[in-house]
C-alpha positions as CSV (number, residue, x, y, z in Angstrom):
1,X,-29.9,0.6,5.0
2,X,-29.8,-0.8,1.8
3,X,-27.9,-4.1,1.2
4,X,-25.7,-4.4,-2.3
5,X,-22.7,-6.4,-3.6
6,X,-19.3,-5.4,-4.0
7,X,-18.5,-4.7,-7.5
8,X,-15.2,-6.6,-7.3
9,X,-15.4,-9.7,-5.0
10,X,-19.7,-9.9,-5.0
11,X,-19.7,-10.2,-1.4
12,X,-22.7,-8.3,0.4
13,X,-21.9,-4.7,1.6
14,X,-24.2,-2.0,3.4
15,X,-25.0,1.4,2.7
16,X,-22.6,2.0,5.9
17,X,-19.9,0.2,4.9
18,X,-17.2,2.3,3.3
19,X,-14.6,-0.6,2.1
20,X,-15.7,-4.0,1.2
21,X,-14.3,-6.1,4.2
22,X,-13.6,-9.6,2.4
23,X,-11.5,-7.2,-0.7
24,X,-10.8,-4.1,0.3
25,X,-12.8,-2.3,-2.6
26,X,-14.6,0.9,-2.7
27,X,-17.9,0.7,-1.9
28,X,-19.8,2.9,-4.6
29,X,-22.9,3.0,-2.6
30,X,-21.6,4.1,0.4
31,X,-23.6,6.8,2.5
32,X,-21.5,8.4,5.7
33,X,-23.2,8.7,8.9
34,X,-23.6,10.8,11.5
35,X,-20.6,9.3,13.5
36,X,-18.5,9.7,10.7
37,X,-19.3,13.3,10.0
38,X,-18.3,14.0,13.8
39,X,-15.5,11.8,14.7
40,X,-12.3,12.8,15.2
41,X,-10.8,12.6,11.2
42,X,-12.9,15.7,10.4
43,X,-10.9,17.5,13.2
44,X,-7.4,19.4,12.5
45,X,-5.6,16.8,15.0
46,X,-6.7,14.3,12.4
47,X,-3.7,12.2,10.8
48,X,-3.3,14.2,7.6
49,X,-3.2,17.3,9.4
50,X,0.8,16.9,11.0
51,X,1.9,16.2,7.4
52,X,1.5,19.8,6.7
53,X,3.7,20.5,9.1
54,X,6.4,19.0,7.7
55,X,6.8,21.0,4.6
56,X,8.4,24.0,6.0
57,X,11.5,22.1,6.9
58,X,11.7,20.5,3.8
59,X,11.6,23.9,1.7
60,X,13.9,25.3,4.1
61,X,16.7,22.0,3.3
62,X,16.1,22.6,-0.1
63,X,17.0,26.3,-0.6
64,X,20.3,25.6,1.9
65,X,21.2,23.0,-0.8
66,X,20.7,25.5,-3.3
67,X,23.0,27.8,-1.8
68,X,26.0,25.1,-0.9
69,X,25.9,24.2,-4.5
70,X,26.2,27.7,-5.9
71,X,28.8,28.5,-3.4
72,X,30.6,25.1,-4.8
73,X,30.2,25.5,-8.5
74,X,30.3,29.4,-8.9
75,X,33.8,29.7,-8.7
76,X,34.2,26.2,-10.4
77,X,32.7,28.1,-13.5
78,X,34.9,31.3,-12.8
79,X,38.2,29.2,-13.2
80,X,36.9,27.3,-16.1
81,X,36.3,30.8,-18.1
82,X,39.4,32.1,-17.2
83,X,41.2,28.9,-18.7
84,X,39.2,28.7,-21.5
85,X,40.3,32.6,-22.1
86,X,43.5,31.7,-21.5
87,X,43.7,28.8,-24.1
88,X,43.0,30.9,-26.7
């Protein structure tokens, strides 16, 4: 593996080295290997893969907020056109 500097910090960094670990920069040179491929981030139990499973809920809270408000403000706007008619 080839040996190069960190582009912020200039501190040495290998070819295996994802993150540069006196800065925390992107290492632009940086080649996975064979552990990485296989380990258990590429996987569907990874971390990423439970905050999919959050977004059902979510939609579902948004739509019933939808609804309370319409069922709040639709007759809101009801009375209002039958006093403005009124008025004039």
């Amino acid at each position: 593996m080839a040996v190069h500097s960190c582009a912020n910090c200039g501190s040495e960094l290998s070819d295996g080295d994802k993150y540069c670990p006196k800065c925390g920069a992107a290492n632009m040179h940086y080649v996975p290997t064979e552990s990485h491929l296989t380990g258990p981030a590429s996987s569907d139990t990874g971390l990423y893969s439970s905050a999919s499973k959050t977004n059902p809920p979510r939609k579902r809270l948004n739509v019933f907020v939808l609804i309370v408000l319409l069922i709040c403000f639709w007759p809101a706007a009801i009375i209002y056109a039958i006093v403005m008619s009124v008025k004039e």
